[in-house]
C-alpha positions in Angstrom: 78.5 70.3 40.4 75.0 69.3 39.8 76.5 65.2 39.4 77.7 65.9 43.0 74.3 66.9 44.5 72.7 64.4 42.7 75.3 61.7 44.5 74.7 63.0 47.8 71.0 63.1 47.3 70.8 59.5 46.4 73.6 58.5 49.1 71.0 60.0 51.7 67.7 58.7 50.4 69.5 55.1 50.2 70.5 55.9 54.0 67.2 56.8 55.1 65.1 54.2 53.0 67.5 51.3 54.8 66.7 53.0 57.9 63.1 52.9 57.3 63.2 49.5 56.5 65.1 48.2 59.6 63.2 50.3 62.4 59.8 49.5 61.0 57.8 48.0 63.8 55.2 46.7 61.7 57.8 44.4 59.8 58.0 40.8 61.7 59.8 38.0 61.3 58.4 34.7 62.3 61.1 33.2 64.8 61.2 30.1 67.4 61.5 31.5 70.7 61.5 27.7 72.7 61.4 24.0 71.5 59.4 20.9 72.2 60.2 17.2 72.0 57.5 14.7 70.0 57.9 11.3 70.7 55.7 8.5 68.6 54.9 4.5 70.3 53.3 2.6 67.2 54.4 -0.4 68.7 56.6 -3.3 66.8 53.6 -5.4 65.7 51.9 -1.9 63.3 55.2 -0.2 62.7 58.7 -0.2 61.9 60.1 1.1 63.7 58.4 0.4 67.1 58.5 4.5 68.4 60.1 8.0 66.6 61.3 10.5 68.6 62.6 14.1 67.6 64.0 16.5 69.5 64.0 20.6 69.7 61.3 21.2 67.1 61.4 25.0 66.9 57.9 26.2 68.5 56.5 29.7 69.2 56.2 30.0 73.0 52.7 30.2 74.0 51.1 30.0 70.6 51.9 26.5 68.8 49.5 23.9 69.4 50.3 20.5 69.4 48.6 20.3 65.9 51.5 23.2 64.7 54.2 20.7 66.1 53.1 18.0 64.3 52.9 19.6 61.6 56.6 21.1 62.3 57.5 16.9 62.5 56.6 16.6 58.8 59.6 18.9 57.6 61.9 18.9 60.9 61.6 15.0 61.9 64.1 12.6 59.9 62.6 10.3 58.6 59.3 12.9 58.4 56.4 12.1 60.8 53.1 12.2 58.7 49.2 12.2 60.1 46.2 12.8 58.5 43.3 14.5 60.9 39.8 16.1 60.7 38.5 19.5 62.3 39.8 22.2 63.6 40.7 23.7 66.9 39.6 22.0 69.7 37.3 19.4 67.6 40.2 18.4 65.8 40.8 14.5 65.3 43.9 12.8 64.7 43.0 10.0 62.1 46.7 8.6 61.5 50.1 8.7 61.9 52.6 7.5 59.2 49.4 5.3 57.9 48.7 3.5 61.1 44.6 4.5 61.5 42.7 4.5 64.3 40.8 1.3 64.8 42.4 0.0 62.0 41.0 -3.2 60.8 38.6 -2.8 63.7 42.0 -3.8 66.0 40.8 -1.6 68.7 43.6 1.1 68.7 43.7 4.2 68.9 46.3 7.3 69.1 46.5 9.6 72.1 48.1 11.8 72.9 50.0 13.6 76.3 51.9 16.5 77.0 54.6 16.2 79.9 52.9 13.2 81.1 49.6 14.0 81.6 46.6 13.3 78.8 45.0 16.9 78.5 41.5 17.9 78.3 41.3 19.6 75.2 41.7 18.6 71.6 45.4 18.5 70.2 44.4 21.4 67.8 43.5 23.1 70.9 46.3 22.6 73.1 49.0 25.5 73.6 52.7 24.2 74.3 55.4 26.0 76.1 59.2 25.8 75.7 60.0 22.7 76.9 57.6 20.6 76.5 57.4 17.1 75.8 54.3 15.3 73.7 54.0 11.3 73.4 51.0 9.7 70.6 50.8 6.6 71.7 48.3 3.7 69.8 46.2 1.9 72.7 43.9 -0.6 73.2 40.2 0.9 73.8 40.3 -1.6 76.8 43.6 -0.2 78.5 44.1 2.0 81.3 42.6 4.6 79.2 39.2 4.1 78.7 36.6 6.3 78.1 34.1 7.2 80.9 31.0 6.7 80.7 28.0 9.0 82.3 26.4 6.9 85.5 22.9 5.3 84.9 19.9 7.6 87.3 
């Protein structure tokens, strides 16, 4: 008899401890609740080949920044995207992507980036994506379209 209580008494603790373990609101999981796209324009004269894009890169709604994704592109891309940057947060700087530098060789390039069309105003470490969205680095000229501004003379 005593064999039998002892059976039971494990059978519940076993019951109670999985219990425990799967209504345990302090246990998370890190999921993907949404996706962006990351599209890469090196251009056919500094790459091959000329632009990368990949598709559905798991992101966290609301909370992956732009520097997350890319870091996502390193494992989820085939072949990987690479890039080497500086800083942190909002003062971070995107050196390179697959080796191709900023200014490299002083040729005047330099990657920027946009989200859904439209060059933010914040840092790519800084910049919160949302299901859906769509980023594009491309390398520019300095003396394109995309020129920096500079503060009017008093």
């Amino acid at each position: 008899m005593k064999i039998h209580h002892w059976m039971i008494l494990a059978a519940v603790s076993l019951l109670i401890g999985t219990a425990c373990a799967t209504t345990n609101p302090s246990a998370s999981t890190e999921s993907s609740d949404g996706t962006a796209d990351l599209f890469v324009d090196w251009t056919d004269e500094f790459h091959d080949p000329g632009d990368q894009a990949c598709d559905d890169i798991p992101i966290s709604d609301g909370t992956t920044t732009v520097l997350d994704l890319m870091d996502e592109a390193e494992t989820d891309c085939n072949p990987a995207i690479t890039y080497t940057y500086s800083g942190s947060g909002d003062s971070a700087f995107l050196e390179s992507i697959d080796g191709v530098e900023n200014d490299q060789d002083s040729n005047g390039y330099y990657w920027v980036y946009e989200v859904n069309g439209v060059s933010p105003s914040v840092g790519f470490g800084a910049y919160v994506l949302s299901d859906g969205d769509s980023v594009a680095w491309d390398y520019v000229h300095f003396s394109s379209d995309r020129r920096q501004a500079t503060a009017p003379r008093r």
